[in-house]
VOROTOR-236867 format. One record per residue (C-alpha): x, y, z; residue in one letter. Coordinates in steps of 0.05 Angstrom, whole numbers, padded with zeros to 5 digits, always signed. Example, Ala and Ser with C-alpha at 12.3 -4.5 7.8 and 13.67 -1.06 7.14 Angstrom:
BEGIN
+00246-00090+00156A+00273-00021+00143S
***
This chain:
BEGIN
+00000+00000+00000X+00027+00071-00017X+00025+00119+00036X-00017+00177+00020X+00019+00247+00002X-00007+00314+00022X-00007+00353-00047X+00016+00430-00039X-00012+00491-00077X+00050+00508-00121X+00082+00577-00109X+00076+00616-00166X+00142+00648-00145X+00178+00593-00133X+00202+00536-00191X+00204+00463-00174X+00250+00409-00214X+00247+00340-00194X+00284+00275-00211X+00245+00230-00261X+00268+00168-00212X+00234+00160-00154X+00300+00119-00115X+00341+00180-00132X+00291+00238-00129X+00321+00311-00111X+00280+00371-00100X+00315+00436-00129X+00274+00497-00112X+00296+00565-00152X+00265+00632-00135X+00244+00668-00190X+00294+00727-00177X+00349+00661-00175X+00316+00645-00241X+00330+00718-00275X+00397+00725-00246X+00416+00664-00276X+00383+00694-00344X+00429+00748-00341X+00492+00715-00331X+00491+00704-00255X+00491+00779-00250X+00435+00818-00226X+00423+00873-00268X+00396+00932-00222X+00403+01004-00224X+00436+01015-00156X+00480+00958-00187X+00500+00998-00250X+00513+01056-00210X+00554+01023-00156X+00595+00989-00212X+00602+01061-00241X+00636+01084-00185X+00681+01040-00176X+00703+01050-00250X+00710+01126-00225X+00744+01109-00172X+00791+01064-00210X+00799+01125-00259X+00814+01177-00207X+00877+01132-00173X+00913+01124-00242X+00975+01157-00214X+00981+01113-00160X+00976+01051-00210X+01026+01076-00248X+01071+01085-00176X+01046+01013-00157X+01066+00977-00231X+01144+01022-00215X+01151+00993-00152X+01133+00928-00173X+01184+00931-00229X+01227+00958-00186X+01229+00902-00139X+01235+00849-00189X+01293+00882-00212X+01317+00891-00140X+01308+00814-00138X+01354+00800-00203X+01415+00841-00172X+01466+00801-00139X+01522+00853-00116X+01530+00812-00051X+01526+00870-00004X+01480+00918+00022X+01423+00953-00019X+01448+01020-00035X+01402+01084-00043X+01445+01086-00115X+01423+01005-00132X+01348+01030-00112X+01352+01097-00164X+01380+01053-00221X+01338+01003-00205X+01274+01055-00213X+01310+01089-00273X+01315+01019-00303X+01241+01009-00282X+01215+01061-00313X+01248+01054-00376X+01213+00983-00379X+01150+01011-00364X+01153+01065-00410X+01180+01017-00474X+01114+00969-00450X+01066+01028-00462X+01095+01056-00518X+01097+00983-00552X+01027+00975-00529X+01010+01026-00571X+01040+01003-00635X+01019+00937-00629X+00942+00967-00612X+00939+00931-00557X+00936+00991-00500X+00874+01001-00462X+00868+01046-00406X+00813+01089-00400X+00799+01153-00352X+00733+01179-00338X+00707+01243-00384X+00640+01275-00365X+00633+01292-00444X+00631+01219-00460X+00576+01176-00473X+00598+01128-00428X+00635+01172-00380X+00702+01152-00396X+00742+01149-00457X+00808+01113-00481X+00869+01145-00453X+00923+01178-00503X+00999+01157-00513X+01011+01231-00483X+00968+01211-00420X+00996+01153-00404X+01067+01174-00411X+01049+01233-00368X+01018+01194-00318X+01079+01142-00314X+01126+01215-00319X+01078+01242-00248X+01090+01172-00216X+01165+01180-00223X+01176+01243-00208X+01134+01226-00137X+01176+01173-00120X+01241+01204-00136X+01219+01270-00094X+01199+01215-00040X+01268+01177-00038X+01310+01243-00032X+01334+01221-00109X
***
């Protein structure tokens, strides 16, 4: 004898898949709003979303100096790593070492440019989007600003 089921109203807000076999059966239960997220790529589409991910881009925009310092440092150090004078670190090993570091990163945007493969933006209000494709000039200048901090900053 089967035991007897109780038989629920479906939610109309809620989407139920079962198992074709009974020995194995799962019950997956998707909210609609899980349903259009997954739609749209597993990302929820909102307008407080669009705006927040706006800002950040802004944000982003507004701290391309300080890339620019990060990407020296970080060239910097690797070159740091690649010396082996056997003694100490001197204030001269650090300036060539940013001199060098620069030069790298200034070859890798100019190439980047000839090769069309360059991308960084920074916001304009005029825009369409807000932000537009960064010039050659710009990003030299920005790379130039980054320097010249750092230099100023190690008494260089």
């Amino acid at each position: 004898m089967v035991p007897e089921q109780k038989m629920q109203k479906p939610d109309r807000n809620v989407l139920e898949a079962q198992s074709p076999q009974a020995d194995r059966a799962v019950n997956v239960t998707i909210s609609r709003e899980g349903l259009e997220s997954l739609q749209n790529g597993g990302k929820a589409r909102t307008y407080e979303g669009v705006v927040k991910q706006k800002e950040s881009i802004v944000q982003a925009s507004k701290s391309i100096g300080a890339g620019y310092g990060y990407r020296l440092s970080e060239e910097a150090g690797k070159l740091k790593g690649q010396r082996d004078n056997g003694g100490a670190y001197s204030l001269l090993d650090r300036a060539a070492d940013y001199v060098r570091a620069y030069g790298n990163l200034y070859d890798e945007i100019v190439q980047g440019y000839k090769d069309g493969t360059a991308e960084c933006y920074m916001e304009d209000e005029n825009s369409e989007t807000g932000f537009r494709k960064m010039t050659l000039d710009e990003e030299l200048a920005g790379l130039d600003k980054a320097f010249r901090k750092m230099a100023d900053g190690a008494g260089v």
